[in-house]
C-alpha positions as CSV (number, residue, x, y, z in Angstrom):
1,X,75.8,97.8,119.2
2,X,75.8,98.6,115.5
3,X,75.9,95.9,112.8
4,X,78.9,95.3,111.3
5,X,78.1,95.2,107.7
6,X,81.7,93.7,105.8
7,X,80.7,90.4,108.3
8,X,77.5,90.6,107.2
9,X,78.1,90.3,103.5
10,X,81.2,88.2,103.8
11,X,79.3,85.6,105.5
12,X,76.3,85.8,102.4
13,X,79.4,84.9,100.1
14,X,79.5,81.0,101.1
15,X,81.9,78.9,99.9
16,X,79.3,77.9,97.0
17,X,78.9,81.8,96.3
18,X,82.1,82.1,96.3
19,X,82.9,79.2,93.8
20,X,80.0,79.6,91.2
21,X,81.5,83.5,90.5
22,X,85.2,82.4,90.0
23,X,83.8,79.5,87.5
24,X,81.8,81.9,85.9
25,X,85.0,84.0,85.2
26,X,87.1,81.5,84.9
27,X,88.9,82.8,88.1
28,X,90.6,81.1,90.8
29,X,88.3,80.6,93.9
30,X,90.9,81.8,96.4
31,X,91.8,84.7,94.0
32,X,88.2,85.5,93.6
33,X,87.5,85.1,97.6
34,X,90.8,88.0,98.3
35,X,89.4,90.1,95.6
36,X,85.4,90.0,97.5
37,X,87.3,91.1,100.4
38,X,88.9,93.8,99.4
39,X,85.7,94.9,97.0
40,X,83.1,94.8,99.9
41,X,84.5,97.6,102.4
42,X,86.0,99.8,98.8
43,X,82.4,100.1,98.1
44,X,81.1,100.8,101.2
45,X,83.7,103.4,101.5
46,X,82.6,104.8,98.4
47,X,79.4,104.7,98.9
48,X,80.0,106.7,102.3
49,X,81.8,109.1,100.5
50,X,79.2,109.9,98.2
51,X,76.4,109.9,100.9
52,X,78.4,113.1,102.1
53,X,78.2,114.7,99.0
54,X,75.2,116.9,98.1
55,X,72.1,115.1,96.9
56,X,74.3,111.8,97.2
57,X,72.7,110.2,100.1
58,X,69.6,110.4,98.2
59,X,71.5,109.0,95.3
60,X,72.5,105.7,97.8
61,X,68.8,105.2,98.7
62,X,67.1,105.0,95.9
63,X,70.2,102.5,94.6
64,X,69.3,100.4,97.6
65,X,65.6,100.2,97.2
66,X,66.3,99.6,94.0
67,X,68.0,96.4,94.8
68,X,66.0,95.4,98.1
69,X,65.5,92.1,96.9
70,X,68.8,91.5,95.7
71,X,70.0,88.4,98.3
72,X,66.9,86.7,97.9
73,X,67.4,86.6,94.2
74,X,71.5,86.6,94.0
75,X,71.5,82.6,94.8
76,X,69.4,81.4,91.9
77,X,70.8,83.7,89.2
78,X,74.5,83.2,89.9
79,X,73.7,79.6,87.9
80,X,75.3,80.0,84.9
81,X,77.7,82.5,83.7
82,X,75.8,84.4,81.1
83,X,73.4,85.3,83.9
84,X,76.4,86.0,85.8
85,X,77.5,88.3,83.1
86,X,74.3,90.0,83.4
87,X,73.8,90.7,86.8
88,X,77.7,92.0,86.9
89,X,77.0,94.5,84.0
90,X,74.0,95.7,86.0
91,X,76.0,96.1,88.7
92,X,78.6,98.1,87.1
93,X,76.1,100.5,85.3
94,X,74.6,101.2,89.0
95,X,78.5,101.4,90.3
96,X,79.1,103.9,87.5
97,X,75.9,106.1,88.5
98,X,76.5,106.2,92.2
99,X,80.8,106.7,92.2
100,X,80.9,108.1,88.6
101,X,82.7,106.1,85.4
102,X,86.4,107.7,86.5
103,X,86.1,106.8,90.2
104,X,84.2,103.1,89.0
105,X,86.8,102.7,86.5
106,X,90.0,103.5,89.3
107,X,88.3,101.4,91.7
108,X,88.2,98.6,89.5
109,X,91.9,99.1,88.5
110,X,92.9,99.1,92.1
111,X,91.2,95.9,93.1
112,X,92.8,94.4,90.1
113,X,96.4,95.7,90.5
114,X,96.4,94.7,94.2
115,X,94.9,91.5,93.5
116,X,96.7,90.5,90.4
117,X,93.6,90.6,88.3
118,X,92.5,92.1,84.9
119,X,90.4,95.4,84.9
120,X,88.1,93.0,83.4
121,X,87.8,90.4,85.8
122,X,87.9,92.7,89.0
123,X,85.2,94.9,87.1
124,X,83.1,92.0,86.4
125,X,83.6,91.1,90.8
126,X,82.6,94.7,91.8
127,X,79.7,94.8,89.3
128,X,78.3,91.2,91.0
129,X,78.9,92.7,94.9
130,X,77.9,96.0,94.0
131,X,73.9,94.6,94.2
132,X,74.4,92.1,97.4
133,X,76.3,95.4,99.2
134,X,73.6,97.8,98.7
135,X,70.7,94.4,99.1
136,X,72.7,94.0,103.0
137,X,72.4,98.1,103.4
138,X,68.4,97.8,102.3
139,X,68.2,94.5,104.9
140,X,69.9,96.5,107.7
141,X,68.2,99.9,107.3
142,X,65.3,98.9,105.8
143,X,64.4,99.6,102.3
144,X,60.8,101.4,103.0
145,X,61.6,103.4,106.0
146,X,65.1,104.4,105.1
147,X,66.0,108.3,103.8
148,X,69.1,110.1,103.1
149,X,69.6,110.5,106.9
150,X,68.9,107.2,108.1
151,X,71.4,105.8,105.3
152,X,74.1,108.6,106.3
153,X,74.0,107.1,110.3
154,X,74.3,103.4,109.2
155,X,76.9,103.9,106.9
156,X,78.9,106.5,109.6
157,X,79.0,104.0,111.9
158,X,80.5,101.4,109.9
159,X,84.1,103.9,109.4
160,X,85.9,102.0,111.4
161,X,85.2,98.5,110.5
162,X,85.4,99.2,106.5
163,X,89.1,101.2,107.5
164,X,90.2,97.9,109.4
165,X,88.9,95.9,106.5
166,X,91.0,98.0,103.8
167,X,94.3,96.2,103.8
168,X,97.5,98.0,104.1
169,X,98.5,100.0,101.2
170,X,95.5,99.5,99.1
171,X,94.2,103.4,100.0
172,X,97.7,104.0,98.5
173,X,96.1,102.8,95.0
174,X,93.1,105.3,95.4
175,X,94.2,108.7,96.4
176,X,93.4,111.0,94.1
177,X,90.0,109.3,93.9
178,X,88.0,111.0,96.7
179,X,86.6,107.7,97.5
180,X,88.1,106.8,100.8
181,X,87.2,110.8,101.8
182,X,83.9,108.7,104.2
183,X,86.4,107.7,105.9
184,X,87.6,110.6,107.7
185,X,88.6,109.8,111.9
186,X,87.9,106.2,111.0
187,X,90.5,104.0,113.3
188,X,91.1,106.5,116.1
189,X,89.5,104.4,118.4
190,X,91.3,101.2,116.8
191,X,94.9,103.3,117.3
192,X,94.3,104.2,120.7
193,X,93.7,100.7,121.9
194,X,96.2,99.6,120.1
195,X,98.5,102.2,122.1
196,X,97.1,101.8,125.4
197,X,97.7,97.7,125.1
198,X,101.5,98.7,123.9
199,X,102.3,101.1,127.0
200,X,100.3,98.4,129.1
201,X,102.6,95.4,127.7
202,X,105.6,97.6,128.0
203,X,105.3,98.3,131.8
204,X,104.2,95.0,132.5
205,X,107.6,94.2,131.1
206,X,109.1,96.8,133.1
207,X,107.9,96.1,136.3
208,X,108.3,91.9,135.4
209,X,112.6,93.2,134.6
210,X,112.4,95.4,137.3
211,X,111.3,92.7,140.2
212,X,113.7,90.1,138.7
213,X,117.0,92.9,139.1
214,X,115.5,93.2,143.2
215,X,115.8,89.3,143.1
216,X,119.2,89.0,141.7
217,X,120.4,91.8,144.0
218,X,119.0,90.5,146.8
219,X,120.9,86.6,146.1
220,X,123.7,89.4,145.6
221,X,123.3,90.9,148.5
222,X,123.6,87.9,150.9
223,X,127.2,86.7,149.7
224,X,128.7,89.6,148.2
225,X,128.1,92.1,150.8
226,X,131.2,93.6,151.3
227,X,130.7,94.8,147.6
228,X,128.6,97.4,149.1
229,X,131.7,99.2,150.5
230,X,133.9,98.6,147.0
231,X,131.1,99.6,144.5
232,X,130.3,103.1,146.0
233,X,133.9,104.1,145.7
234,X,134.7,102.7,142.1
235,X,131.7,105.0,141.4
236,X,132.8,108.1,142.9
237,X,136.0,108.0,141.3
238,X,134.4,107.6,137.8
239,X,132.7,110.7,138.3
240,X,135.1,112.5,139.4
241,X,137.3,111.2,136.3
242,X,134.5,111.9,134.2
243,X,133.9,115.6,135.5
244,X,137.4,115.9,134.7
245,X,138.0,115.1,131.1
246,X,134.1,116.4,130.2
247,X,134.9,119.5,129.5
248,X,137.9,118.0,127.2
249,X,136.0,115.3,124.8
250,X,132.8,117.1,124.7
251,X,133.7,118.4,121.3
252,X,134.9,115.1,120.2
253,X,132.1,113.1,121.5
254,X,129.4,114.9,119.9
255,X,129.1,114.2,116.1
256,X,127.3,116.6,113.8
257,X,123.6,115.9,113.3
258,X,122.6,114.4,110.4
259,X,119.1,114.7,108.4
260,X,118.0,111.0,107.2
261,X,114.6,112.0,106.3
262,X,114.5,112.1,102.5
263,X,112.0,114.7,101.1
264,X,110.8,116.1,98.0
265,X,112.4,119.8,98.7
266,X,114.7,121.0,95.9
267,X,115.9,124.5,95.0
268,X,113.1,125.4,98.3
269,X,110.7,123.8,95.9
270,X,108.1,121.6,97.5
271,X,107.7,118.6,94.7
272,X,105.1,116.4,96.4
273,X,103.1,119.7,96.5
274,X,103.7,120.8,93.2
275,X,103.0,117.8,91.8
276,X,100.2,116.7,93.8
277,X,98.2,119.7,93.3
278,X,98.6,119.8,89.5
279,X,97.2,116.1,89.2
280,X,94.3,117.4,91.3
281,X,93.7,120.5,89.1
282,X,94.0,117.9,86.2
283,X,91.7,115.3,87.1
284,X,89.1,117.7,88.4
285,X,89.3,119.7,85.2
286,X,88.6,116.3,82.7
287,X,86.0,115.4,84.6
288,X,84.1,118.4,83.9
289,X,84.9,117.8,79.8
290,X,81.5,117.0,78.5
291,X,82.0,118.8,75.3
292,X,83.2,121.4,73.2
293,X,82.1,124.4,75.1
294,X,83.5,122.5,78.9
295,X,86.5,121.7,77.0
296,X,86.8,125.2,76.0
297,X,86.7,126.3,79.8
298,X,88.5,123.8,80.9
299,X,91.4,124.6,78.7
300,X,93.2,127.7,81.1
301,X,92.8,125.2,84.0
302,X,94.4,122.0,82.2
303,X,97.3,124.3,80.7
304,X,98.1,125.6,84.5
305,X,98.6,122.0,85.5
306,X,100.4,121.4,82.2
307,X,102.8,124.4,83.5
308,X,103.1,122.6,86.6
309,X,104.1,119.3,85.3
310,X,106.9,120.8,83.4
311,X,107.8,122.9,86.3
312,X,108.8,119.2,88.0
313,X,110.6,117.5,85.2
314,X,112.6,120.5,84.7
315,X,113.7,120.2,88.3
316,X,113.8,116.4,88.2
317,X,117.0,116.2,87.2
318,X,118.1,117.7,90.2
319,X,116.5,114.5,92.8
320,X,118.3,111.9,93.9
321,X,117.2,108.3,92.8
322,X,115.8,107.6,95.9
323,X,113.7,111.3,95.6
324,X,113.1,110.1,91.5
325,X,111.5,107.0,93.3
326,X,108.8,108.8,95.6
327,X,108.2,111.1,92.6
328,X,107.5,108.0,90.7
329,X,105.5,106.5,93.8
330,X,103.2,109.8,93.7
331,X,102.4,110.0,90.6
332,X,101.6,106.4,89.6
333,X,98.8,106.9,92.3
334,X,96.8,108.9,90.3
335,X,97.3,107.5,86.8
336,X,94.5,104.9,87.1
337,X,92.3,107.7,87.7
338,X,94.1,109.9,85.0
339,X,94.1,107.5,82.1
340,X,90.9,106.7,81.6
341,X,89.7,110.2,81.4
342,X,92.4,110.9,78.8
343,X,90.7,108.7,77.2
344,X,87.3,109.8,77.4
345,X,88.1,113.3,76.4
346,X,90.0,112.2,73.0
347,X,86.9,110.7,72.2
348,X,84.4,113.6,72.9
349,X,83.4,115.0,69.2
350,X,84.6,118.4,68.9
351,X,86.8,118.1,72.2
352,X,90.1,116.4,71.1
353,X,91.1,118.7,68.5
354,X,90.8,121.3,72.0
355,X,92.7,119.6,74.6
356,X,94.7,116.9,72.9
357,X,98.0,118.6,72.4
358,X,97.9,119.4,76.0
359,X,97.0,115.8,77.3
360,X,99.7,114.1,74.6
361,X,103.0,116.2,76.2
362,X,100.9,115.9,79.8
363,X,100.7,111.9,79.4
364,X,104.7,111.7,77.6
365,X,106.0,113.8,81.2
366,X,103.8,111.8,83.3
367,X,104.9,108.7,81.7
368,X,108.6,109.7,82.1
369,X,108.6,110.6,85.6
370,X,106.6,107.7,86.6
371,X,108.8,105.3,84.9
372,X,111.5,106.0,87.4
């Protein structure tokens, strides 16, 4: 049976662990205890994720043996909160080289959105966990003998465990990200449990209703039993009443059908995937931006997904409020992923004089369609 690394790890946070970090941070312990839960299986998802990638399982490992010492030596240095401090900025550096500073930097914000944290504070938890996550993975695989392969396996089998760990609607806060992509099939076997114990409770309860009509039929039966002649006939002469007058109220009786499902569909305009793929094209093309010349060939890329976005506000006007809502809902998914590397590319040298028109109007529609 395969280890079940979230229990693992959530049992090396004691109490004591658990209290020294939220003093360090001034932090709440219970806060602090919710956010370590919701931290542990985000960055074993995205350190799945990455495993898949090319040359990112090798990436993993050499994190992990990096930090194969890191319970024995977590105890004694979470003392004092400048050592604290330390070890979380350590953390983050190595969080940053494995996800990459976009994807560390959305994580972060999702853990402190859901959590009702600052950036800062759920930052400075991820940065702490990020060494005792990878220190479990080097105790559990082994920090000599494990390769890209061997790391790939242990964290595959862990899918579904970090998928029931994720609570729900916190994915919500990272698509866009790529770093819940490890998880792919994870929960099938969950969902079909959970199925077959549904249909098994619902035809215990069928066969449990079904026995108790016998019984009352039966006590029926035994004083009522001339109500075996009288029944049969009131029935027939329903039917034939309703044969009869069918053919008269069919009209009458069935309404016209009625679509309740609300989509994003206007003009035969598919807005979820218009909008969708233009904050895909978007992020994907700033994270390329390194300088002048990426910039450069980024630019026909950004101003296609510029296009877009002013495709869907000029048909905005056209969506209902409850359509302007899910528009909102879909976009504010990717803006913690979006606004940090609108940053970063204003402050490239040589880059902002390049892109920033385009990312100013970009970020004024996103904002207005998000504020919905």
């Amino acid at each position: 049976m395969a280890v079940d690394l979230i229990e693992l790890i959530v049992q090396y946070l004691t109490p004591e662990r658990i209290q020294h970090i939220a003093a360090a941070f001034n932090l709440d312990p219970k806060t602090t205890q919710g956010a370590a839960k919701i931290s542990i299986p985000s960055l074993l998802a995205g350190l799945a994720s990455i495993a898949l990638q090319p040359g990112g399982a090798q990436k993993v490992v050499d994190g992990v043996r990096q930090h194969a010492s890191a319970l024995d030596n977590f105890s004694s240095a979470i003392g004092g909160s400048a050592t604290q401090s330390a070890i979380a900025d350590k953390g983050l550096q190595w969080l940053s080289s494995l996800l990459g500073g976009q994807n560390q930097a959305a994580l972060a914000g999702a853990v402190a959105k859901f959590c009702g944290l600052s950036q800062g504070a759920s930052g400075s938890i991820l940065g702490l966990l990020t060494p005792v996550v990878l220190g479990m993975i080097s105790k559990q695989g082994g920090s000599s003998g494990l390769n890209a392969s061997s790391l790939t396996s242990l964290l595959a089998a862990q899918k579904d465990n970090i998928a029931a760990a994720l609570p729900s609607g916190f994915a919500d806060l990272l698509r866009g990200t790529g770093l819940l992509s490890g998880l792919s099939g994870a929960g099938d076997t969950v969902s079909s449990a959970a199925n077959k114990a549904s249909r098994i409770e619902t035809a215990a309860g069928q066969a449990a209703n079904d026995a108790r009509l016998r019984a009352d039929a039966r006590a029926v039966s035994g004083s009522f039993s001339w109500l075996y002649w009288v029944i049969p006939a009131l029935i027939i002469a329903a039917l034939i009443a309703w044969l009869f007058g069918t053919n008269r109220s069919e009209q009458v009786a069935q309404p016209p059908a009625r679509t309740t499902t609300q989509s994003l569909t206007v003009s035969g305009i598919d807005i979820d995937k218009e909008i969708t793929g233009s904050l895909e094209t978007l992020r994907s093309s700033l994270q390329g931006v390194t300088d002048a010349n990426s910039a450069k060939a980024a630019l026909p890329k950004l101003q296609d997904a510029k296009a877009q976005i002013d495709k869907v506000n000029g048909l905005a006007g056209q969506l209902s409020p409850e359509q302007r809502k899910m528009l909102a809902g879909v976009i504010n998914q990717f803006m913690p992923t979006l606004n940090p590397l609108f940053d970063k590319v204003l402050s490239i040298s040589g880059v902002a004089e390049l892109v920033k028109p385009i990312v100013d109007q970009v970020r004024t529609t996103l904002t207005t369609l998000s504020a919905a």
